[in-house]
C-alpha positions as CSV (number, residue, x, y, z in Angstrom):
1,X,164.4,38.3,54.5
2,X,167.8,39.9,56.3
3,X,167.6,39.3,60.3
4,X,168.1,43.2,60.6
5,X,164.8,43.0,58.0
6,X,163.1,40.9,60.3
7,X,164.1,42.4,63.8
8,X,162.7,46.2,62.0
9,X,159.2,44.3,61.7
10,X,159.4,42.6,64.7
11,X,160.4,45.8,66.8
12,X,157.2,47.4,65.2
13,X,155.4,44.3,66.2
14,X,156.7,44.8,69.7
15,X,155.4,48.5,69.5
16,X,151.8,47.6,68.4
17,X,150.8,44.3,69.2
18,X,151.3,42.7,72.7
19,X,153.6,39.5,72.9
20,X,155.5,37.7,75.3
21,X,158.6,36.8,73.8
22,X,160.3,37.3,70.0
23,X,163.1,34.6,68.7
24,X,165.3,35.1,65.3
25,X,166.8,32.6,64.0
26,X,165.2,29.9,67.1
27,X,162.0,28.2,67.3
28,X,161.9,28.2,71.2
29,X,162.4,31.3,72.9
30,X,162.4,31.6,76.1
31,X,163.4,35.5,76.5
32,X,161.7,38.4,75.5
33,X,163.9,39.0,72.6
34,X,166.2,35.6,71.5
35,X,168.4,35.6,68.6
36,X,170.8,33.0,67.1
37,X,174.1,34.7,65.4
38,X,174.6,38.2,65.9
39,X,173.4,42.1,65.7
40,X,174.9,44.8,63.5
41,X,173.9,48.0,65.3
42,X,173.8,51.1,63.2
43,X,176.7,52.9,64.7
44,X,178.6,49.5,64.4
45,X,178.6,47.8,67.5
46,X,177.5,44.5,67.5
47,X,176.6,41.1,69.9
48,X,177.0,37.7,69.1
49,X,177.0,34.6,71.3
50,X,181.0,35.0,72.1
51,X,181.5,38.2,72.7
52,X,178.5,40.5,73.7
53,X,179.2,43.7,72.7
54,X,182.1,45.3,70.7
55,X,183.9,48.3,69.3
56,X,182.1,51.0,67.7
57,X,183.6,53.4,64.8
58,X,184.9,55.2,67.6
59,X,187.0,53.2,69.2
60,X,184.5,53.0,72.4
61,X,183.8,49.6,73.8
62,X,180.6,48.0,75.7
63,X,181.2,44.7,77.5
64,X,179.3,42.3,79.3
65,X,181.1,40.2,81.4
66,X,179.9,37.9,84.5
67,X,177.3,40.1,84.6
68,X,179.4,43.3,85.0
69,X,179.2,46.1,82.4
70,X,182.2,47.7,81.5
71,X,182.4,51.0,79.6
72,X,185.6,51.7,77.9
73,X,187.1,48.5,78.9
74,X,186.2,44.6,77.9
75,X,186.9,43.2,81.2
76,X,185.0,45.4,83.9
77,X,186.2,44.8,87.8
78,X,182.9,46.6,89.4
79,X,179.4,45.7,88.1
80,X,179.9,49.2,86.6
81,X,183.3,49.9,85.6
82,X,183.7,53.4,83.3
83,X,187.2,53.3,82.2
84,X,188.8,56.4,79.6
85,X,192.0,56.5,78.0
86,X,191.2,59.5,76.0
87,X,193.0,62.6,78.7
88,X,189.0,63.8,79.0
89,X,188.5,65.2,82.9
90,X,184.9,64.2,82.9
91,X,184.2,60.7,82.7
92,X,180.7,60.4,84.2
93,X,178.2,63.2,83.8
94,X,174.8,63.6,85.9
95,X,172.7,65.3,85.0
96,X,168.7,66.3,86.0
97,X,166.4,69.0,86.3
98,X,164.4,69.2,89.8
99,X,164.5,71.5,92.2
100,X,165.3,69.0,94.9
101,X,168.8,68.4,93.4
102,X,170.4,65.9,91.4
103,X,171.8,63.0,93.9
104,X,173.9,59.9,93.4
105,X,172.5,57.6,96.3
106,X,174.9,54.8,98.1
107,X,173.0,52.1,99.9
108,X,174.1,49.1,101.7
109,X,171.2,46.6,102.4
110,X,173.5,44.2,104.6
111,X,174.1,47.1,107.4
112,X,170.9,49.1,105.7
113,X,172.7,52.0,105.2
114,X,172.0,55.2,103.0
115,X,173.5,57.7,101.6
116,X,173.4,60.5,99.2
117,X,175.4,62.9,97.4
118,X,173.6,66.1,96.2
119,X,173.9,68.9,94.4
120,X,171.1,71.1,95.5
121,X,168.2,72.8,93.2
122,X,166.5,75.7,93.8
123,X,164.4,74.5,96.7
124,X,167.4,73.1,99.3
125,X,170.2,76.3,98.5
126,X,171.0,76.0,94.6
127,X,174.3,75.1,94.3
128,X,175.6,73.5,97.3
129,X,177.5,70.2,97.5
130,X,175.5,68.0,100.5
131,X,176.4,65.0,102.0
132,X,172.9,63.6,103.2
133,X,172.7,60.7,105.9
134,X,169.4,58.8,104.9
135,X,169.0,56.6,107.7
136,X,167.5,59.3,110.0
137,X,163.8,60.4,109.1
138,X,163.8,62.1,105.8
139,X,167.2,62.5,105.7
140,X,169.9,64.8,107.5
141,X,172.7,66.9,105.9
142,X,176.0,65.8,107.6
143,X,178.3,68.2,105.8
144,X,177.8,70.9,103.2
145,X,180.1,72.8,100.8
146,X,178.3,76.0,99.6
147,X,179.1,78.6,96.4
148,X,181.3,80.6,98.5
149,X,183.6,77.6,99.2
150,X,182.3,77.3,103.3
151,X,182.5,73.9,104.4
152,X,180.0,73.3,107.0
153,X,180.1,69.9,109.6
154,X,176.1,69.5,110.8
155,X,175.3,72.0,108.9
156,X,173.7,73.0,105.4
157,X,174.4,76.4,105.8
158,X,177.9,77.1,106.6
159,X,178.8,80.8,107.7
160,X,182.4,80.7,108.0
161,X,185.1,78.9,105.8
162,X,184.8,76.3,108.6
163,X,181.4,75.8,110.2
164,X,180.8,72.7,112.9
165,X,177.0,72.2,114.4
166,X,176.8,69.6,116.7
167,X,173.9,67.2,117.4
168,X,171.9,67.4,120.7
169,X,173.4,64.9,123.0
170,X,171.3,62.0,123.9
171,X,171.6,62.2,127.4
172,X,173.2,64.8,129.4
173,X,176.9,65.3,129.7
174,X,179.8,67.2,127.8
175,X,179.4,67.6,124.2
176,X,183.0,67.4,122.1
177,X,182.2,69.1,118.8
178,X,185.8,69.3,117.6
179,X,188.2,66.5,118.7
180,X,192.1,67.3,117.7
181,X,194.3,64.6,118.7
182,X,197.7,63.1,117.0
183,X,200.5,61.0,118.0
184,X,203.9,63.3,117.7
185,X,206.0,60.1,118.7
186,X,209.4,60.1,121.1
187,X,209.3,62.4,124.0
188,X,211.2,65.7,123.0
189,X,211.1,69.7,122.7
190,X,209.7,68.8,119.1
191,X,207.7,66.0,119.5
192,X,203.7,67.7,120.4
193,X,200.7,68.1,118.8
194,X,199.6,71.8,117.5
195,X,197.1,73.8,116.3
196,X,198.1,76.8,114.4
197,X,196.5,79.8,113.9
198,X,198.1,82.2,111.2
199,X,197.6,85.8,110.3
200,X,199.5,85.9,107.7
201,X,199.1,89.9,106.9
202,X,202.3,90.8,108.0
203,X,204.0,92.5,110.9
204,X,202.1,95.5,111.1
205,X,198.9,93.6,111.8
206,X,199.2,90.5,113.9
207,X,196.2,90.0,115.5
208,X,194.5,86.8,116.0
209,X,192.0,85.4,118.7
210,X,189.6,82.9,119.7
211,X,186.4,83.5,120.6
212,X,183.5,82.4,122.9
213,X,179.9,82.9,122.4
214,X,176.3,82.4,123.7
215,X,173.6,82.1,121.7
216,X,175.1,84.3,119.2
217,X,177.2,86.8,121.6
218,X,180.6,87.0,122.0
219,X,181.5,86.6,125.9
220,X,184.8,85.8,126.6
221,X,188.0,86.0,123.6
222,X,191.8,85.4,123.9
223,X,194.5,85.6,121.3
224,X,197.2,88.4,120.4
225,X,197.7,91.6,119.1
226,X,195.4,93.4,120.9
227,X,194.9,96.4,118.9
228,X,195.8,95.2,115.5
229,X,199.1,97.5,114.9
230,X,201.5,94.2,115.0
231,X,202.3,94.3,118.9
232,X,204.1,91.2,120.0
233,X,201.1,91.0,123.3
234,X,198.6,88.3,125.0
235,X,195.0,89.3,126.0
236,X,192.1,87.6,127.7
237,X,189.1,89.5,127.0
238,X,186.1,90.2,128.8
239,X,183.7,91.1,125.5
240,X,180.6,91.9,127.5
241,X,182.3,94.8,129.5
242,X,184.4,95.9,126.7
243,X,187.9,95.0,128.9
244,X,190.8,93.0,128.9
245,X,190.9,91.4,132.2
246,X,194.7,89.8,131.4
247,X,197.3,91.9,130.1
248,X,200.6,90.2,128.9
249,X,203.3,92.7,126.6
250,X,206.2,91.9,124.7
251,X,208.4,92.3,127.8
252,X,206.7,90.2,130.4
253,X,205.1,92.1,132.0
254,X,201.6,91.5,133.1
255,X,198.8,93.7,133.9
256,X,195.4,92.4,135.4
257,X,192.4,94.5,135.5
258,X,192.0,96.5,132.5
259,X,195.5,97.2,132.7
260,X,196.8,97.2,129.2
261,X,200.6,99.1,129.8
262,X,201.9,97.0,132.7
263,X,204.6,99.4,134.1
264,X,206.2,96.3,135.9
265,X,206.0,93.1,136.3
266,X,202.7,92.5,138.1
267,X,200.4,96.2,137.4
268,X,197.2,94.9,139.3
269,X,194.4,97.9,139.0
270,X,192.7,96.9,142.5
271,X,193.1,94.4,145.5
272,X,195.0,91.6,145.9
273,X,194.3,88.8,148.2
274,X,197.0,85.2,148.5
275,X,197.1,82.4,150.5
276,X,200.9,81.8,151.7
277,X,201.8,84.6,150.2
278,X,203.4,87.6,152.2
279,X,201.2,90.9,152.0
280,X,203.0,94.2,152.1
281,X,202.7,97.7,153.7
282,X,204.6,100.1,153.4
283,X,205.0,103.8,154.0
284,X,207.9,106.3,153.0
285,X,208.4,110.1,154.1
286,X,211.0,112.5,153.7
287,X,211.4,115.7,155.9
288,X,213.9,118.4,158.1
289,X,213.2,117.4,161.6
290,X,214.9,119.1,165.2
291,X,216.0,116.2,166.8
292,X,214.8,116.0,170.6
293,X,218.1,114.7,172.6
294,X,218.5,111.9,174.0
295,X,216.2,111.8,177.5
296,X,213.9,113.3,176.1
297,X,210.1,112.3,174.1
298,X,211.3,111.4,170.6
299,X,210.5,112.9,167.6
300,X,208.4,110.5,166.0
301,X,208.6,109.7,162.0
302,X,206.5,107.1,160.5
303,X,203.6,105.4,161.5
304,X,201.7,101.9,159.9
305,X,199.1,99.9,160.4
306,X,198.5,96.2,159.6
307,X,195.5,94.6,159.8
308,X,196.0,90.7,159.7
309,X,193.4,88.5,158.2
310,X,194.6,85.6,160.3
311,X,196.9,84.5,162.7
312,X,200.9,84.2,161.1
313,X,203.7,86.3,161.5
314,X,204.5,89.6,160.9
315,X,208.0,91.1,159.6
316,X,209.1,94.5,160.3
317,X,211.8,96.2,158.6
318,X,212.5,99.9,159.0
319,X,215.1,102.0,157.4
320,X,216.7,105.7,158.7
321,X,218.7,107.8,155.7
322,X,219.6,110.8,157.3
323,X,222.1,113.3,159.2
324,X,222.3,116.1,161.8
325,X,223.4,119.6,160.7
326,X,225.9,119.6,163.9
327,X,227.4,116.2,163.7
328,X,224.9,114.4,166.5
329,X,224.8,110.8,166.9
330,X,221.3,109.9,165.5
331,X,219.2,107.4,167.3
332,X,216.4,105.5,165.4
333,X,214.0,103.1,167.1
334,X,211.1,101.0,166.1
335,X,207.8,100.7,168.4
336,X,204.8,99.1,169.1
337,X,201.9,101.5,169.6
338,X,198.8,98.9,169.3
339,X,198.4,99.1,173.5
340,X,199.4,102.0,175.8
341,X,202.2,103.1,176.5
342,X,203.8,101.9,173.2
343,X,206.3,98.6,173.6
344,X,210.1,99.8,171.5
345,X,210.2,96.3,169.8
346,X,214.5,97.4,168.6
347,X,216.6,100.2,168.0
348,X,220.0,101.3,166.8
349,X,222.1,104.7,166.0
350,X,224.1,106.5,163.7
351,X,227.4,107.3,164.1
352,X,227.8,111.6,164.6
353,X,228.9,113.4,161.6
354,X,227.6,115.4,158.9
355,X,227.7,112.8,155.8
356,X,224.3,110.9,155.6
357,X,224.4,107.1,156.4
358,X,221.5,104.3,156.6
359,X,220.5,102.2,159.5
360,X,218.1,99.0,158.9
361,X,215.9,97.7,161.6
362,X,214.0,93.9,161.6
363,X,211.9,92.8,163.9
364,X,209.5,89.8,162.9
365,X,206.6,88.9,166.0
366,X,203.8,86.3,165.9
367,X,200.2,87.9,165.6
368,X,196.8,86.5,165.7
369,X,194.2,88.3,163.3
370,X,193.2,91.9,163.4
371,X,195.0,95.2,163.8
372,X,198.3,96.4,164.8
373,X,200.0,99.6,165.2
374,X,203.6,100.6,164.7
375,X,205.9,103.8,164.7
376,X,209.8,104.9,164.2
377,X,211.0,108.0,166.1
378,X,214.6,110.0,166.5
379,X,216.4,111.5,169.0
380,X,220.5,112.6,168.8
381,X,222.7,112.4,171.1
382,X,223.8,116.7,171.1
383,X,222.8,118.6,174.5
384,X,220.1,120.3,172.8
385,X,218.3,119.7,169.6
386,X,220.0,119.0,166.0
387,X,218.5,119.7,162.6
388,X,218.3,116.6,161.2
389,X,217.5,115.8,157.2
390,X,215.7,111.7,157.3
391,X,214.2,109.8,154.8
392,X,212.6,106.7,156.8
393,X,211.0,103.8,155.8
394,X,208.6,101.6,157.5
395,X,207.1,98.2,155.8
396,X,205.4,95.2,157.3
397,X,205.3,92.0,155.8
398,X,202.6,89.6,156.7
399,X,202.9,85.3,156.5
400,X,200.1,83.0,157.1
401,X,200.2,80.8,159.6
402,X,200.5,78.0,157.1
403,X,203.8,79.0,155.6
């Protein structure tokens, strides 16, 4: 009887009566199946003593070597090592049928790690790519790549192209989902790390922003674009009144409380308060006066009052832009009218003539905090009265102490 004869009956042996151990072709066998010589396997691959296993009609070759199996190569590296020289993209195929997912499971039993790759079944989100970390409980999804293409970090269920869910801290104190950080190398105008964010829609739309929520609710966005219609602007916005609190447009200029058309270069829509800074009053008129003459009460023009919030300095500059009808001599003064009878802090004149000139006066006095009082007045120099035209100008400027 042919060995292939004999391993037939003995493989139906195997199948219907129990034994411990078959030899062909040896008297002692100590394995389960022992055979002297070699196997002819029906789709041509055989095993002998030399060379375990070799090509089949196809040109496809099983080896066996220091106990590492090669597929497609006779000397495998890996104690699995699938190698294919035929241009075919898939190489290794998994396959199964439950609803849990297929997975391909990574373990390391030096560090006793674990790891899976899944890809999910009915019951876990069909379809999804997982990356599960099997060394916490019954396992926890560390990223995710659904059907829609969203990548999600901490998360099965991405919602955005890029979703990140970070872990409860252990114990209290900041928690740095996202870390960005790069080394741009020799100090210079090109040499820093960025982040870019790109509308890349065109000119007519160029809005972008980042946003800030709670629990679900937008709170607080910035970004550009305001409006969406391709305006070169900068906004902070305040999403739960439904206002942009910081207004910056394509010129400079800056507007600051729901001021979106800044008409200069600092459009503040309410009060402003500084430290160091000087605060400004100011008052303006324009109007056909008779001019008292000189010895007699003035006619008075503007009046201002400043109320300091501490002690500092206060600087006083009034301005006269006028002329008499009859060619007077026009005499401007500024006064103190906090305290009876009021104090004239400076005064000057101008020369007589019809043609309108300008006359500045400064004054600058310490003041403790509270109110003062100020006033201009006119009087010309003609035996009577003269009809005098004046546009006068009266602002206070107000230093801390600690400038």
């Amino acid at each position: 009887m042919s060995k292939i004869a004999m391993l037939s009956v003995v493989i139906l042996l195997l199948f219907s009566v129990p034994v411990s151990a078959v030899g062909l072709g040896y008297t002692v066998v100590e394995d389960e199946l022992f055979v002297t010589g070699y196997l002819t396997f029906l789709d041509g691959t055989y095993q002998t003593s030399a060379s375990h296993w070799g090509n089949n009609p196809s040109g496809t070759y099983f080896g066996v070597s220091g106990g590492s199996v090669g597929i497609g190569t006779s000397n495998p590296i890996a104690k699995l090592d699938v190698t294919d020289n035929t241009g075919l993209e898939s190489i290794v195929q998994v396959t199964g049928v439950s609803a849990n997912g297929t997975r391909l499971n990574l373990s390391n039993t030096g560090s006793s790690g674990s790891w899976s790759m899944i890809t999910s079944g009915t019951a876990n989100g069909g379809g999804k790519l997982l990356i599960q970390d099997n060394n916490i409980g019954g396992g926890t999804v560390r990223a995710a790549i659904d059907t829609d293409g969203y990548f999600g970090i901490g998360t099965a269920n991405p919602s955005s192209p890029l979703t990140v869910v970070a872990p409860l801290p252990l114990f209290p104190g900041p928690l740095n989902p996202v870390s960005i950080s790069g080394n741009p190398g020799a100090p210079g105008p090109n040499s820093y790390v960025n982040v870019v964010i790109n509308n890349d829609y065109g000119s007519s739309n160029r809005k972008a922003a980042i946003s800030f929520q709670s629990a679900g609710t937008n709170t607080w966005s910035f970004g550009t674009d305001m409006v969406g219609n391709g305006d070169q602007n900068f906004y902070i916005f305040d999403n739960q009144a439904g206002n942009a609190r910081l207004f910056i447009d394509s010129s400079g200029n800056v507007g600051i409380g729901t001021v979106v058309s800044p008409a200069a270069k600092l459009d503040v829509n309410g009060d402003i308060k500084a430290q160091n800074l000087p605060a400004v009053k100011s008052v303006q008129t324009y109007r056909k006066v008779n001019c008292p003459y000189v010895g007699t009460t003035p006619q008075d023009l503007d009046t201002l009052t400043v109320n300091a919030p501490s002690g500092g300095s206060l600087e006083l500059t009034a301005t006269l832009q006028g002329s008499a009808v009859d060619g007077a001599t026009l005499y401007y003064y500024l006064w103190e009218t906090t305290n009876t009878p009021a104090v004239e802090l400076v005064s000057g004149f101008l020369n007589g003539g019809s043609t309108s000139g300008v006359i500045t006066l400064h004054w600058v006095l310490a003041t403790s905090a509270g109110s003062r009082a100020f006033k201009t007045s006119v009087v010309a120099s003609s035996g009577t009265s003269s009809v005098c035209y004046a546009t006068s100008t009266l602002t206070a400027h107000f230093f801390s102490a600690g400038l």
